[in-house]
BAFI-3210 file (N, C-alpha, C; in Angstrom, 3 decimals, decimal comma, padded with zeros to 6 digits):
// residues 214
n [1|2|3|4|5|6|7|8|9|10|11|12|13|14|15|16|17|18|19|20|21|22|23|24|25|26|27|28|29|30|31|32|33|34|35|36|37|38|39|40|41|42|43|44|45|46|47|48|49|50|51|52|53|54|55|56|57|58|59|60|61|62|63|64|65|66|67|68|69|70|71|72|73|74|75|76|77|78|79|80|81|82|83|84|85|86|87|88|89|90|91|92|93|94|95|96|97|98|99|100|101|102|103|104|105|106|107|108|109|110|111|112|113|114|115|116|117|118|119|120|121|122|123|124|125|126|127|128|129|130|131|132|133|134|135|136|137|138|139|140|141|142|143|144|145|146|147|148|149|150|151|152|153|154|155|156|157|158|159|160|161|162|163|164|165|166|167|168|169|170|171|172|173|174|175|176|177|178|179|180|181|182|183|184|185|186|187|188|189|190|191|192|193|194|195|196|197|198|199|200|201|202|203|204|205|206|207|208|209|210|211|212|213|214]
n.u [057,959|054,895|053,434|051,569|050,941|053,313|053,150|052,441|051,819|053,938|052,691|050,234|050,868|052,239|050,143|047,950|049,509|049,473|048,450|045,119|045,583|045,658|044,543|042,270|041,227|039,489|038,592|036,500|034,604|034,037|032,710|030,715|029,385|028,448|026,089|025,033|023,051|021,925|020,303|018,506|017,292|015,858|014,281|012,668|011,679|010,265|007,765|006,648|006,032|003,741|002,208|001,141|000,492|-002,412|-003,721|-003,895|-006,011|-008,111|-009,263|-009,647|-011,524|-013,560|-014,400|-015,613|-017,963|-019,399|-019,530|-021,101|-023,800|-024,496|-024,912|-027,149|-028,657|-029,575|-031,211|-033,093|-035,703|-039,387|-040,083|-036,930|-036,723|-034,907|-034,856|-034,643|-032,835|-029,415|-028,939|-027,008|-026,055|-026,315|-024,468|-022,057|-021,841|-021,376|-019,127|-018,184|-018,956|-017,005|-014,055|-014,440|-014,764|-014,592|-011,227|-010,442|-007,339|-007,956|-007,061|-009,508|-009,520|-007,709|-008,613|-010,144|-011,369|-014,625|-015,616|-018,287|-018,963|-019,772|-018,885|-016,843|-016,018|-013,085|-013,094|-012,313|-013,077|-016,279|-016,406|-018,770|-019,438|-019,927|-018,946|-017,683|-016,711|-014,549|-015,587|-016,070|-018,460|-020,460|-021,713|-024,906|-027,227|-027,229|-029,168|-029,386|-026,841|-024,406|-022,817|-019,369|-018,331|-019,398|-021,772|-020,244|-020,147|-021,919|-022,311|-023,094|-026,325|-028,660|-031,752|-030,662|-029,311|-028,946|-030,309|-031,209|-031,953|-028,257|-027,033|-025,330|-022,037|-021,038|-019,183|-016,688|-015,145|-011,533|-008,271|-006,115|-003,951|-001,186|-000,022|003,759|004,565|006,444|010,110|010,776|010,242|012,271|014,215|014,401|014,046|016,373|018,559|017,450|017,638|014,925|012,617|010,313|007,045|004,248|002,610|000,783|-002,249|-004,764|-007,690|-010,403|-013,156|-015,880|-018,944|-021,800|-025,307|-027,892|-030,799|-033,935|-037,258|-039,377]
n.v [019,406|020,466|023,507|024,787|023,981|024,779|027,155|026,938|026,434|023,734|021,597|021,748|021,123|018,326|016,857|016,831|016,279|013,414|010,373|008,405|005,767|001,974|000,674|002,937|002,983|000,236|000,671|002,580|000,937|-001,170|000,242|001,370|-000,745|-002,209|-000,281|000,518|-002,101|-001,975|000,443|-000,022|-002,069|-000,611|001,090|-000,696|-002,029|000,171|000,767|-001,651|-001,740|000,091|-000,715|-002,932|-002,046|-000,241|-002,846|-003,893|-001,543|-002,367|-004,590|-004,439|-002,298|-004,125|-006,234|-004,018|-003,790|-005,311|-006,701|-004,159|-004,671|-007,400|-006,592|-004,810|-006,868|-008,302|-010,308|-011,175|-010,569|-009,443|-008,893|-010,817|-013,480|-015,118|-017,422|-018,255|-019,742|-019,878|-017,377|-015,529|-014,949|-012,172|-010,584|-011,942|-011,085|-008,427|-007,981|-009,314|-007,815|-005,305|-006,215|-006,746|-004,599|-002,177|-001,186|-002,212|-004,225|-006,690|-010,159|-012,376|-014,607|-015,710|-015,597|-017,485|-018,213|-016,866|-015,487|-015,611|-014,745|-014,848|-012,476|-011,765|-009,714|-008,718|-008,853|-011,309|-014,800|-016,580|-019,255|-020,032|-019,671|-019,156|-020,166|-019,422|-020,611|-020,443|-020,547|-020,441|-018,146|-020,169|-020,247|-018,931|-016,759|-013,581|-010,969|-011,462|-012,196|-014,644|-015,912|-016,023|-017,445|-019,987|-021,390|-023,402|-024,338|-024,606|-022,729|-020,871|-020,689|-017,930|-017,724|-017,994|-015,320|-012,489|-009,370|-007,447|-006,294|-006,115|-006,491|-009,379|-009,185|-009,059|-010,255|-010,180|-012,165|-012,733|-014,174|-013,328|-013,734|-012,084|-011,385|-010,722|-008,053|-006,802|-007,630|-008,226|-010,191|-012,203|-011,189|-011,053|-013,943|-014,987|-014,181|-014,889|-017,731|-019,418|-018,565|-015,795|-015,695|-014,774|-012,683|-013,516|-011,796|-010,352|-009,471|-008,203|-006,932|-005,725|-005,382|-004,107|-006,100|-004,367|-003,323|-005,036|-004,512|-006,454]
n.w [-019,316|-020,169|-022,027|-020,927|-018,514|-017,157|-015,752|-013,324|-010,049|-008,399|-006,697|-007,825|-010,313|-010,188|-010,359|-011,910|-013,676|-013,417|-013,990|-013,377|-011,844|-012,808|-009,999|-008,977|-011,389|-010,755|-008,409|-008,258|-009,922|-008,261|-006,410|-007,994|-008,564|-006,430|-005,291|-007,213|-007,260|-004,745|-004,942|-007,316|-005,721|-003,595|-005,142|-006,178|-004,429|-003,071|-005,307|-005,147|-003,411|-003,387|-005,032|-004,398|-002,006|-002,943|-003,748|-001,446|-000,218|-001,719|-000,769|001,815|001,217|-000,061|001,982|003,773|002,361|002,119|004,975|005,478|003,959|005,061|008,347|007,330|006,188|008,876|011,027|008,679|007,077|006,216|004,007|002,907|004,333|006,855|006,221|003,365|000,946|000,527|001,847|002,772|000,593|-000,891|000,692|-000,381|-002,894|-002,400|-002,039|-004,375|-006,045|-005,623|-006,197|-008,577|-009,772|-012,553|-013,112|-010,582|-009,200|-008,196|-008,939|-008,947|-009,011|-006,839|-004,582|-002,383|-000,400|000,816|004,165|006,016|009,375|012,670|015,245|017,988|020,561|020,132|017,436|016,368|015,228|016,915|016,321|014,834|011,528|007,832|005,411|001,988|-001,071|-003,881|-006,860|-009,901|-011,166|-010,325|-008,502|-006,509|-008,414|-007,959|-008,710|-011,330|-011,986|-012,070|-008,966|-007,944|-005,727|-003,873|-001,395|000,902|003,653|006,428|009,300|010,868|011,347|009,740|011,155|013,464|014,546|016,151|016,535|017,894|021,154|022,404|019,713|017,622|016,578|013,083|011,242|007,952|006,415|004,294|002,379|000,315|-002,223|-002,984|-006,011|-006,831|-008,719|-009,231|-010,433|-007,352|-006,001|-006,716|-006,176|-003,240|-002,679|-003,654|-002,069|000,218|-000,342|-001,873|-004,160|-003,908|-005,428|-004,541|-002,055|001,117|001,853|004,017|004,970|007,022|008,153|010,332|011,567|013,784|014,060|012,491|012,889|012,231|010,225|010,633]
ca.u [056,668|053,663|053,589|050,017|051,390|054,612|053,524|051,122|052,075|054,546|052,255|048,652|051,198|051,873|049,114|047,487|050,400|049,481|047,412|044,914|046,045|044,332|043,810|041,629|039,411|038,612|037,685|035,746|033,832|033,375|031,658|029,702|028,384|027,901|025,736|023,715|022,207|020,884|019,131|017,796|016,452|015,178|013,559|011,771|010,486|008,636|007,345|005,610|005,068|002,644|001,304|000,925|-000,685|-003,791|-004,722|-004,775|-007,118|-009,194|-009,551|-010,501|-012,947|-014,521|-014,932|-016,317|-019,291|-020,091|-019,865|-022,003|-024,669|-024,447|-025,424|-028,524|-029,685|-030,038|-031,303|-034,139|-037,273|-040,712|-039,075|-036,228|-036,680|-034,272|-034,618|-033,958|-031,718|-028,188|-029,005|-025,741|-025,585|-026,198|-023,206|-020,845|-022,332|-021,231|-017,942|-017,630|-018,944|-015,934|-013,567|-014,348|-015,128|-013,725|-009,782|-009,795|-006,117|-007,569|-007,615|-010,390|-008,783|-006,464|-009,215|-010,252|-012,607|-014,796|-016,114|-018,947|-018,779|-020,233|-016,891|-016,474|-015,690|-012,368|-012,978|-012,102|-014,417|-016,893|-016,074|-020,071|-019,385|-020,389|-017,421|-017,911|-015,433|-014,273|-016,522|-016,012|-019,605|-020,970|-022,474|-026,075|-027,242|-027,909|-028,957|-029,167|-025,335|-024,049|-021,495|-017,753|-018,157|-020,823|-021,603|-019,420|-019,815|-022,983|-022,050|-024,058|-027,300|-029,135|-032,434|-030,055|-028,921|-029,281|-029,970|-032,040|-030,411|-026,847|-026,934|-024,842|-021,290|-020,815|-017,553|-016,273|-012,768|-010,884|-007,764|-006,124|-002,623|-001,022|001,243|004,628|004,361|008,180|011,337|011,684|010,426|012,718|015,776|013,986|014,497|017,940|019,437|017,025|017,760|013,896|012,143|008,703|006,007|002,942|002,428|-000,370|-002,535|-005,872|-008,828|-011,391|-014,538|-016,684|-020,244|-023,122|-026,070|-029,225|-032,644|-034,873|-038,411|-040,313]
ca.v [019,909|021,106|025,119|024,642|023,445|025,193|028,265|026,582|025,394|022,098|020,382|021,086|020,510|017,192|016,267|016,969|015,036|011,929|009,760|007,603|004,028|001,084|000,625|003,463|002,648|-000,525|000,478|003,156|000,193|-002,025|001,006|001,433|-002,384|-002,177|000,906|000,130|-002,957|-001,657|001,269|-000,812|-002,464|000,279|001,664|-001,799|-001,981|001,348|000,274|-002,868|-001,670|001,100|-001,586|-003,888|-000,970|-000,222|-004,246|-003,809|-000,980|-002,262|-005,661|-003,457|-001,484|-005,261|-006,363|-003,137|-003,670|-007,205|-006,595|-003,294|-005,594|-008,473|-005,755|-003,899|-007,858|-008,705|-012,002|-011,450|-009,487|-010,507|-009,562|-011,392|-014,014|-016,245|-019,213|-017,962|-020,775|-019,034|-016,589|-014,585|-014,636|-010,690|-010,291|-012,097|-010,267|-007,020|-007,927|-009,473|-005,846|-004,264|-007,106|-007,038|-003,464|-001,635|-000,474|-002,794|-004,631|-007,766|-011,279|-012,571|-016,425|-015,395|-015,572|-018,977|-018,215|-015,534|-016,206|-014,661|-015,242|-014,241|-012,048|-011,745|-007,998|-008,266|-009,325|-012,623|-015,531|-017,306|-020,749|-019,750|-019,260|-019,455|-020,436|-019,744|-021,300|-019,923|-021,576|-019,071|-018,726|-021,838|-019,326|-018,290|-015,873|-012,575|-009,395|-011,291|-012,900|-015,670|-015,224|-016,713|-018,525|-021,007|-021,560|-025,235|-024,546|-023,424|-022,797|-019,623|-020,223|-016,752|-017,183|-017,329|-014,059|-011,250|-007,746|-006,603|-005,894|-007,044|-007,428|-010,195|-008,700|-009,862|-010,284|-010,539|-011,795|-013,392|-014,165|-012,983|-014,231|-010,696|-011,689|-009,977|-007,469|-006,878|-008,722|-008,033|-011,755|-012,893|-010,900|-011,758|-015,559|-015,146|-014,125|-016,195|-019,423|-019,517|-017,511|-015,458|-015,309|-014,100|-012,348|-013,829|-010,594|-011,255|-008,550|-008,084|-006,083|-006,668|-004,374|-004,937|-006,283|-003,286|-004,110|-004,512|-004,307|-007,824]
ca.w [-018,839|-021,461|-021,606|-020,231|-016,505|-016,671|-015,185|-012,212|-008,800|-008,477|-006,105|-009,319|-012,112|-009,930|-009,519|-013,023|-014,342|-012,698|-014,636|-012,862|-011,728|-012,939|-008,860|-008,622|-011,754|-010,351|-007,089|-008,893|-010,778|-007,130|-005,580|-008,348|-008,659|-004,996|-004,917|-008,272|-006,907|-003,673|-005,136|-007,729|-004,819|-003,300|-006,171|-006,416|-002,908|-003,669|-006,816|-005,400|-002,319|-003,475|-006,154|-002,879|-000,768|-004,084|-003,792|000,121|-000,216|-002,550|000,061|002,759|000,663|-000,076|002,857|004,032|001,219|002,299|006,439|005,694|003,360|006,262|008,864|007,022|006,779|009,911|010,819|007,682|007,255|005,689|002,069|002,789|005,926|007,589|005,771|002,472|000,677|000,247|002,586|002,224|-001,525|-001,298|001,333|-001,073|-004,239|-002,554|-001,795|-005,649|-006,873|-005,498|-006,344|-009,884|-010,494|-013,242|-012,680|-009,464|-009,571|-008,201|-009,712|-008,360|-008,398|-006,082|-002,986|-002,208|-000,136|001,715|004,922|006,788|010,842|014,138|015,988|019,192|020,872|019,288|015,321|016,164|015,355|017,740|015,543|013,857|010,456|006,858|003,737|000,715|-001,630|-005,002|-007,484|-010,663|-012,134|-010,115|-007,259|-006,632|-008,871|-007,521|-009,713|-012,712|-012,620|-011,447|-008,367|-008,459|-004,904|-003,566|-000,033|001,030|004,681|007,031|010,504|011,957|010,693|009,942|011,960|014,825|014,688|017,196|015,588|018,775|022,172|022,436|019,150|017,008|015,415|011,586|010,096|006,437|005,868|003,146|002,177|-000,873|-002,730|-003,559|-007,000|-007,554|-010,239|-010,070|-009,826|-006,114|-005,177|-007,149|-005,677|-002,163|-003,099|-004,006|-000,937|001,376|-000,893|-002,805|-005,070|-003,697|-006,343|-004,111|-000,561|001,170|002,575|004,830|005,620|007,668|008,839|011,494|011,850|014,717|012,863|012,152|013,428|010,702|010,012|010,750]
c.u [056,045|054,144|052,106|050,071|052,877|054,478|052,543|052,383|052,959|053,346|050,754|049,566|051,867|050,948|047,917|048,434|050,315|048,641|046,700|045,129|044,885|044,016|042,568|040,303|038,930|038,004|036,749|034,294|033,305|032,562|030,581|028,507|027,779|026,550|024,606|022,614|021,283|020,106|018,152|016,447|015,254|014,072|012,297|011,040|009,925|007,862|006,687|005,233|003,768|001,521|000,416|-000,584|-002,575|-004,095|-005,025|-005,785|-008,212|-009,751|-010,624|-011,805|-014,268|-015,083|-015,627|-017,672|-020,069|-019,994|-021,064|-023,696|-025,305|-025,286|-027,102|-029,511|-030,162|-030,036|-033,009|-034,741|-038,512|-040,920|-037,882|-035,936|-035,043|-033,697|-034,728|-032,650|-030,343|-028,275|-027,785|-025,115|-025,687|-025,046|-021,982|-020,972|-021,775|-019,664|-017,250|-017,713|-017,839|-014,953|-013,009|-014,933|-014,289|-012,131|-009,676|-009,071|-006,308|-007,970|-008,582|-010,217|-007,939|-006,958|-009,611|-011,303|-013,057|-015,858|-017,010|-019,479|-019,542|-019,182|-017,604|-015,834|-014,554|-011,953|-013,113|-013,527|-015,143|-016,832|-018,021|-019,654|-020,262|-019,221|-018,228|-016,330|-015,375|-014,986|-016,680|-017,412|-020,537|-021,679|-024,160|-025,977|-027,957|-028,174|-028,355|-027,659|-025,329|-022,960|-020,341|-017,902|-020,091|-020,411|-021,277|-019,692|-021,050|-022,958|-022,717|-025,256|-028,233|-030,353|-031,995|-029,364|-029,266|-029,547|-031,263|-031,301|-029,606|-026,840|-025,588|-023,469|-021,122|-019,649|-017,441|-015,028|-013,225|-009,406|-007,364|-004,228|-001,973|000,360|002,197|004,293|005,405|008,991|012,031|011,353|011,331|014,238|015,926|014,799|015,709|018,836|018,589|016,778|015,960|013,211|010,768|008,174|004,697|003,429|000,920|-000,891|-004,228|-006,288|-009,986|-012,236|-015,589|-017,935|-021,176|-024,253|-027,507|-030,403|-033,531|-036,401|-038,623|-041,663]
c.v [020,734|022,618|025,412|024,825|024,162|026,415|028,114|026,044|024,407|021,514|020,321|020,286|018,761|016,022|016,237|016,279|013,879|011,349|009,052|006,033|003,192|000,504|001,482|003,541|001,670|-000,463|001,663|001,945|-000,685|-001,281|001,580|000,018|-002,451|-001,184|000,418|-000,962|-002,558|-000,077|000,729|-001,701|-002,096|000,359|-000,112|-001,993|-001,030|000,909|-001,193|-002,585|-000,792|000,590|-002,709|-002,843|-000,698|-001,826|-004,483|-003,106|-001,166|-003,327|-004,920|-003,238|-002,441|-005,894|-005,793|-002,939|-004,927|-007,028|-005,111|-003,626|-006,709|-007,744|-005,306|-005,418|-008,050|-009,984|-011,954|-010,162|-010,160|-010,519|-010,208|-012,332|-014,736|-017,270|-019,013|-018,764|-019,468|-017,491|-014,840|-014,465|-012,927|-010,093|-010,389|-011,145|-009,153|-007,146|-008,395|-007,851|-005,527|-004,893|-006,749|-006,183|-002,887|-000,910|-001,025|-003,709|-006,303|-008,912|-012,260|-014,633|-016,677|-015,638|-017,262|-018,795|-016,920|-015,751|-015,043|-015,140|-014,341|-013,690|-011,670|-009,867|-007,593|-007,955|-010,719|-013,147|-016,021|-018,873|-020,820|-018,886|-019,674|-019,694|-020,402|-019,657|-020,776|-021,315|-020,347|-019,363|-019,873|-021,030|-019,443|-017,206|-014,746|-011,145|-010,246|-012,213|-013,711|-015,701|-016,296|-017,844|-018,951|-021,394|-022,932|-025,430|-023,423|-023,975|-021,766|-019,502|-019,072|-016,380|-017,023|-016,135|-013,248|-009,844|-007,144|-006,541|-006,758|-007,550|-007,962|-008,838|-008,846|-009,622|-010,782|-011,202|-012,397|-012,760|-014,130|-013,134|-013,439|-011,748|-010,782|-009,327|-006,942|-007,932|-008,963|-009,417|-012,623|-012,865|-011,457|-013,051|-015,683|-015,077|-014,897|-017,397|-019,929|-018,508|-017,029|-014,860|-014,693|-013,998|-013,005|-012,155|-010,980|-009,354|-008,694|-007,116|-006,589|-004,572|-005,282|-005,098|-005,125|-004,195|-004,123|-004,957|-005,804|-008,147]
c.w [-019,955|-021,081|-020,502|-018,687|-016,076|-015,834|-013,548|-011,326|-008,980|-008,253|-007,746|-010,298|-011,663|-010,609|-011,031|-014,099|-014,522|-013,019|-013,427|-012,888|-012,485|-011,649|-008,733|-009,327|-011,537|-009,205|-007,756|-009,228|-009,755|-006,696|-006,416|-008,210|-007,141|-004,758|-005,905|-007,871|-005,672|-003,981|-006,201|-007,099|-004,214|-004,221|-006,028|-005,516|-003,465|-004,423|-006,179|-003,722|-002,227|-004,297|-004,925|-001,967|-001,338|-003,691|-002,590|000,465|-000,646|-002,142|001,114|002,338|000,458|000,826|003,482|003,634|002,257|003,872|006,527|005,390|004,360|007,202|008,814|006,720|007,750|009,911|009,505|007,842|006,595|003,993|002,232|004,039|005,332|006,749|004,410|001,762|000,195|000,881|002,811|001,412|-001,176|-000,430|000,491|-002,527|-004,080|-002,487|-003,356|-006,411|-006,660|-006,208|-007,447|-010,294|-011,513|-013,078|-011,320|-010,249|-008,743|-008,985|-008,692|-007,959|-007,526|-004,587|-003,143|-001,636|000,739|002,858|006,346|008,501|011,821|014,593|017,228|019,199|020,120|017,652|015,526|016,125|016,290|017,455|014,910|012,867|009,184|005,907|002,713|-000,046|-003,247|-006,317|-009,024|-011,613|-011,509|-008,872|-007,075|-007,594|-008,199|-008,248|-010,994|-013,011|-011,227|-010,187|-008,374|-006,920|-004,248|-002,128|000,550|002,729|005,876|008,188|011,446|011,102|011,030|010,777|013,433|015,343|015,519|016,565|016,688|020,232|022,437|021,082|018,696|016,469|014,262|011,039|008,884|006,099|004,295|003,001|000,733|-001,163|-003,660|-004,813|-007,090|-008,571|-010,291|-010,162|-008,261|-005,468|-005,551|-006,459|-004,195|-002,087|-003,358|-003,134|000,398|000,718|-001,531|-002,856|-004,187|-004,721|-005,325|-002,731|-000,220|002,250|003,061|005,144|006,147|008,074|009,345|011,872|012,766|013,135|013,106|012,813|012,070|010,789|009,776|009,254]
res [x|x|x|x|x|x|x|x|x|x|x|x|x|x|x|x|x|x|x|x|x|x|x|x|x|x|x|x|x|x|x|x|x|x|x|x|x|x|x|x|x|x|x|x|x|x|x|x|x|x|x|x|x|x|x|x|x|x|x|x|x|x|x|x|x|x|x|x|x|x|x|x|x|x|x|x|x|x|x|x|x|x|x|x|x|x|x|x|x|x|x|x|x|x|x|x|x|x|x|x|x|x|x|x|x|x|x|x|x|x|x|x|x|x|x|x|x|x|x|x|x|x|x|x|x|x|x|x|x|x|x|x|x|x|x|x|x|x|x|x|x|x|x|x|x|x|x|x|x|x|x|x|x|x|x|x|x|x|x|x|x|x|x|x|x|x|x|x|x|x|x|x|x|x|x|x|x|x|x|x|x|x|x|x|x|x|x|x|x|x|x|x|x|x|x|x|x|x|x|x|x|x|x|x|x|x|x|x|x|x|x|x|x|x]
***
């Protein structure tokens, strides 16, 4: 016995004697590998779920432009009637402003289309809509620029509108094809047998329509 341990306890100078097994550094090394991967995990959900949450807000906020725009139309006025070819070029214009404003995180190829509808008390549609279809550049021009989608589909035409009692609801959606910006679709895919590259994420806003000056 060292001079170090000779004057301690049996059971410390044991026990400080006793090297560790090579059992105990491998279970050492399982409960690390075990442990590292699921905070890794962790850590990664956060990290794309807060990256996730900024491109949902900034959907919202678009639709919010373009059902508030929709609204303060109405069904026309005598600067801007009814029958106005592309009629809801300035609805989609507002919803591209936000879209494709400076430090917004979305890619704007990612929507397909944005679709302006009649809703019903709940949001839902009445099956009277409008589509417009991702057309990058191939739009109406409104304010000078050209917009990214063009109208493929006219189903609630605007002099039918209501914007006097009872009036009309107006809804905005679109769907939008959120991309991974970590590796967590990838880890996803690994344990449910294929890879996820994009979330699909869907918004909506729905405003009565304003009365407006004849």
């Amino acid at each position: 016995m060292s001079g170090r341990l000779a004057g301690w306890p049996l059971s410390i100078r044991s026990r400080a004697a006793r090297p560790r097994t090579f059992g105990q550094r491998g279970q050492s090394v399982v409960e690390f590998s075990i442990v590292v991967p699921v905070f890794l995990l962790l850590l990664l959900g956060m990290l794309e779920f807060g990256i996730a949450f900024t491109h949902d807000q900034t959907l919202t906020y678009a639709t919010r432009e373009g059902a508030r725009t929709g609204a303060s139309l109405g069904n026309g006025s005598a600067g801007y009637p009814c029958t106005t070819p592309n009629f809801d070029a300035p609805i989609v214009a507002a919803v591209e402003r936000v879209l494709e404003s400076p430090g917004s995180p979305i890619d704007i190829t990612r929507i397909s289309t944005i679709t302006v509808y009649r809703a019903k008390t709940d949001g839902t549609s009445t099956g009277s809509a409008n589509v417009w279809s991702l057309d990058v550049g191939g739009g109406p021009t409104v304010d000078g620029r050209a917009l990214d989608f063009k109208e493929t589909l006219t189903g609630w035409a605007p002099c039918s509108r209501n914007n006097g009692v009872g009036a009309d609801a107006l809804g905005v959606s679109l769907t939008y094809h959120y991309p991974f910006q970590t590796s967590l679709g990838g880890i996803i895919g690994f344990f449910g047998g294929s890879s996820w590259s994009s979330l699909t994420m869907s918004d909506k806003t729905v405003m009565n329509l304003n009365p407006t000056n004849q």
